[in-house]
N, C-alpha and C positions, 0 to 999 in steps of 0.2 A: 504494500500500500504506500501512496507517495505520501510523501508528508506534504502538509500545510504550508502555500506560501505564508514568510515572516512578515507580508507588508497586509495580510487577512486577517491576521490579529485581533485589531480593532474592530473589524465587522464581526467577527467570529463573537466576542466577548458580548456586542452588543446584541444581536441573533442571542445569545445564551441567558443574559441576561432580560431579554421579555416575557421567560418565562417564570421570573420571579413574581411572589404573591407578596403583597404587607397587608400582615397579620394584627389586627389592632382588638381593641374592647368585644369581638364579637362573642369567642369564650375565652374570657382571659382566666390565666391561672388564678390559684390561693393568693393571697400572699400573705403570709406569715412576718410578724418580727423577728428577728434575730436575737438568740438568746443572751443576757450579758450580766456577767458577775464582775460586781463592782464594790468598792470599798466610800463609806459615808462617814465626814469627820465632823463630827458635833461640836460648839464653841458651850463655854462653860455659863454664857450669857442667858438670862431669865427667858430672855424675850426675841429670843431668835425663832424667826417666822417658820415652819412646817415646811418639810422636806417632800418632795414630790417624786414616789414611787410609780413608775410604769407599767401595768398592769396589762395582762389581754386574756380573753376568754377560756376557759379549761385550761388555763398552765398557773402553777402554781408559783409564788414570788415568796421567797423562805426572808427574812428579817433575823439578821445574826448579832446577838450580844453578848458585851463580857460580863453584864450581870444579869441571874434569870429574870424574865420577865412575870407577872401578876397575874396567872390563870386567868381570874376570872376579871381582870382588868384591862382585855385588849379590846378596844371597842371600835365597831363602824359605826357611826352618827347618819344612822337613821338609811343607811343601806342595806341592813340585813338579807331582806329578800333576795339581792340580787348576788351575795356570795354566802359560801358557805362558812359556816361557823370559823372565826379566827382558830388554831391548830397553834396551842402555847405548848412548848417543852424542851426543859430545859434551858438553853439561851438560845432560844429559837421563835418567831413566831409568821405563823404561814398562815397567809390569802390565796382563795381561791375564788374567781370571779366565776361563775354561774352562765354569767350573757357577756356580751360585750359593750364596752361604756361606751357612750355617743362623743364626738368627739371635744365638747363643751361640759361634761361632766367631772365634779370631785369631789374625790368621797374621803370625809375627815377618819383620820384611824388613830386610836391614840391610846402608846403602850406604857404603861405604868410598870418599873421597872420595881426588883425586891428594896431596894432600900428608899423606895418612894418616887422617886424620879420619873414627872410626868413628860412623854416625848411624843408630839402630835407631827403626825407625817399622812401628808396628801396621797389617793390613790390617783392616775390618771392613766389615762386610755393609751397603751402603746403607741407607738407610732414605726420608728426604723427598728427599736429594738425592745424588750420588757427585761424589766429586770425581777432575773430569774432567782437572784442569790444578791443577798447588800447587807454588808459586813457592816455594822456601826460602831465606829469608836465613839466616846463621849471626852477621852484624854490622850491629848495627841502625846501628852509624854509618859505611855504605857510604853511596856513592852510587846506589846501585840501589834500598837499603834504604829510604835517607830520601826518594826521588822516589816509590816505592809507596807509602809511610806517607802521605805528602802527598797524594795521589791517591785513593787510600782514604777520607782525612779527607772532602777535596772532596767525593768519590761519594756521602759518610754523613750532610755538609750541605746537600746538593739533597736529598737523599730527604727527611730531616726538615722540610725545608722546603715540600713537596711534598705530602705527610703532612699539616700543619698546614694548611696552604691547603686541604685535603679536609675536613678538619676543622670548618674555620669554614666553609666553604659548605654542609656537611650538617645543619651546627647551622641552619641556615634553613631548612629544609626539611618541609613536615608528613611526610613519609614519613618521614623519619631521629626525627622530633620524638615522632609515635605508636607507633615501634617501640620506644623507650627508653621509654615509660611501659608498655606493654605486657610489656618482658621485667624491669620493676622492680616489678610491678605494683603501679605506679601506677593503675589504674584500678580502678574496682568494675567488680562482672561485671553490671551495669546495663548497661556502657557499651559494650559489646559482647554479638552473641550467634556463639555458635558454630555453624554450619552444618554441618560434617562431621566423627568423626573417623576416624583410621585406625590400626590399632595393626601394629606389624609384631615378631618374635622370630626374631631370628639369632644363633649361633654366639657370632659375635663383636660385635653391633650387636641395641641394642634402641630400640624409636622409638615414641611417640606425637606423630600430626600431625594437629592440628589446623586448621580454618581460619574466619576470623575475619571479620564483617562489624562495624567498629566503629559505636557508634548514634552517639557525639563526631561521628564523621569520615564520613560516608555517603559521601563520593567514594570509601572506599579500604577494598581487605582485604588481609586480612594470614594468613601461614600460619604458625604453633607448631611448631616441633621440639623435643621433649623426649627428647633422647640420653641412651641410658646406653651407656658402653662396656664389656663385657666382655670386653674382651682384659687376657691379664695382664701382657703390658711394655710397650706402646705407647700411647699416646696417639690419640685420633683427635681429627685437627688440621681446624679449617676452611681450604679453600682455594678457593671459590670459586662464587659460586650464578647463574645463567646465569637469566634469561627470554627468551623467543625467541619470535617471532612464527612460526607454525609454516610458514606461506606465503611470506612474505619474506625469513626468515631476519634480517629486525631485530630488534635487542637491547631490551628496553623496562625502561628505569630500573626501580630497586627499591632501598629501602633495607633493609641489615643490619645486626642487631645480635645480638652473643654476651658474656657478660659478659667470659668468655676463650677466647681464640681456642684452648683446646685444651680436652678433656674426658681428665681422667689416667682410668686402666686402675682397674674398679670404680666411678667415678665417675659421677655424673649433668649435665648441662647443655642450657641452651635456645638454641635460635636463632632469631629471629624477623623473618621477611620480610612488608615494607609494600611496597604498590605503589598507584598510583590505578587506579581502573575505566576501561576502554575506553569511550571514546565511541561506537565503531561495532559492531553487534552482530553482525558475521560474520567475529570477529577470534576466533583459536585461538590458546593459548600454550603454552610447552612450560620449565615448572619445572623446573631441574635442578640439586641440590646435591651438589660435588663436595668430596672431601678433597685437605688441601696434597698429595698425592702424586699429585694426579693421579684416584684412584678415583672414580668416580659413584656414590654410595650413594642418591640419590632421585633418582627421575623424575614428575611430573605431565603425562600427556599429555592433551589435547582441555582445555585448562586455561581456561573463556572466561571473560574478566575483562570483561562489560558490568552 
């Protein structure tokens, strides 16, 4: 069989790419919050305001202390119905929410500790993440206080450092290198041409997506998401953009760029995925960009990058 003239490419890729679908709100996934164990450092002050725990429906959020809490002193203010009985033991005290809270609701909880110590902490309706586990110190200069603090620090200087090192190897990279001049635009529209676009109108999510063969960089395309959110209290946050080989279930590099990794409610922003061109022409890929919480809001399927 002859192979492919090299100057077909670009018709080849576009012919490939019309048989992509986007895939929006018609059956969108669950989406769950992310679990998150965290540590809460109480000031010794009277009148320090009520701490705000994240809650979501059937999962249970444990409250950890270094003195036991009051049996029969853990109280919801006037929620009852809607979780099940506070769960005291030990230095422990667990909620379980029944439904799910609306996202305007707060439910007062307030745990009276053995040596009296009364500690009013807000519930509220998850959002990216609930907190599944929260350690409460009440003295930062305990022993338990200052081995978490230290611990924490640790955890907060691998990440950064981890971070950076991502950092400086994607600054190498023409895919990281094209996608920053493309959502800066940096480039004239010489220097690319557009192949397709697609316009989608939701609810709560508006999109123009584009996709991009640059003339700079022939190895590589790139695809434009131009979000607006129209949600009025939320943010929609990036969390995660997947290419997947649709047969083998391989991941194939791609680099991202968003100026900020959130679009506020009203607001408009871009996001802009580089990747290089397959070498092999019976390769399928399957584009999929997800929010921090988990939601899949685009899908590209039969996506051929030759």
């Amino acid at each position: 069989m002859k192979s492919r003239p090299q100057s077909l490419k670009p018709l080849l890729l576009l012919a490939a790419l019309s048989l992509v679908c986007l895939l929006m709100a018609a059956s969108p996934p669950v989406s769950w919050p992310q679990p998150r164990h965290r540590s809460l450092y109480l000031s010794a002050e009277a009148n320090e305001p009520a701490q705000e725990i994240q809650v979501a429906a059937r999962t249970s959020s444990t409250l950890r202390f270094d003195l036991p809490p009051t049996p029969s002193r853990a109280v919801l203010g006037g929620w009852a119905d809607r979780f099940e009985p506070p769960l005291v033991g030990g230095g422990s005290v667990v909620v379980f929410p029944l439904h799910a809270l609306s996202p305007k609701d707060r439910v007062p909880l307030t745990v009276t500790l053995a040596d009296g110590t009364v500690l009013p902490f807000t519930l509220v309706p998850a959002q990216e993440t609930v907190d599944t586990q929260v350690d409460v110190f009440l003295h930062m200069e305990s022993v338990h206080a200052l081995r978490q603090t230290l611990k924490e620090e640790r955890a907060e200087k691998e990440k950064l450092q981890a971070e950076n090192l991502r950092h400086q190897q994607e600054s190498l990279s023409t895919e990281h290198a094209l996608a920053t001049l493309i959502l800066n635009k940096a480039l004239l529209e010489s220097a690319y041409k557009k192949t397709q676009r697609w316009t989608s109108q939701e609810p709560s999510l508006a999109a123009d997506i584009d996709l991009l063969l640059p003339n700079i960089a022939p190895g590589y395309a790139a695809a434009v998401f131009t979000i607006t959110n129209n949600e009025s209290e939320q943010p929609w946050t990036l969390g995660e953009v997947r290419l997947t080989n649709k047969v083998t279930g391989q991941r194939k590099p791609c680099a991202v760029r968003m100026r900020s990794p959130s679009i506020a409610p009203g607001q408009t922003g871009q996001v802009v995925i580089v990747t290089s061109l397959s070498q092999r022409q019976d390769e399928l890929f399957l584009l999929e960009v997800f929010r921090k919480n988990g939601l899949r809001d685009f899908a590209f399927v039969d996506l051929s990058l030759y």
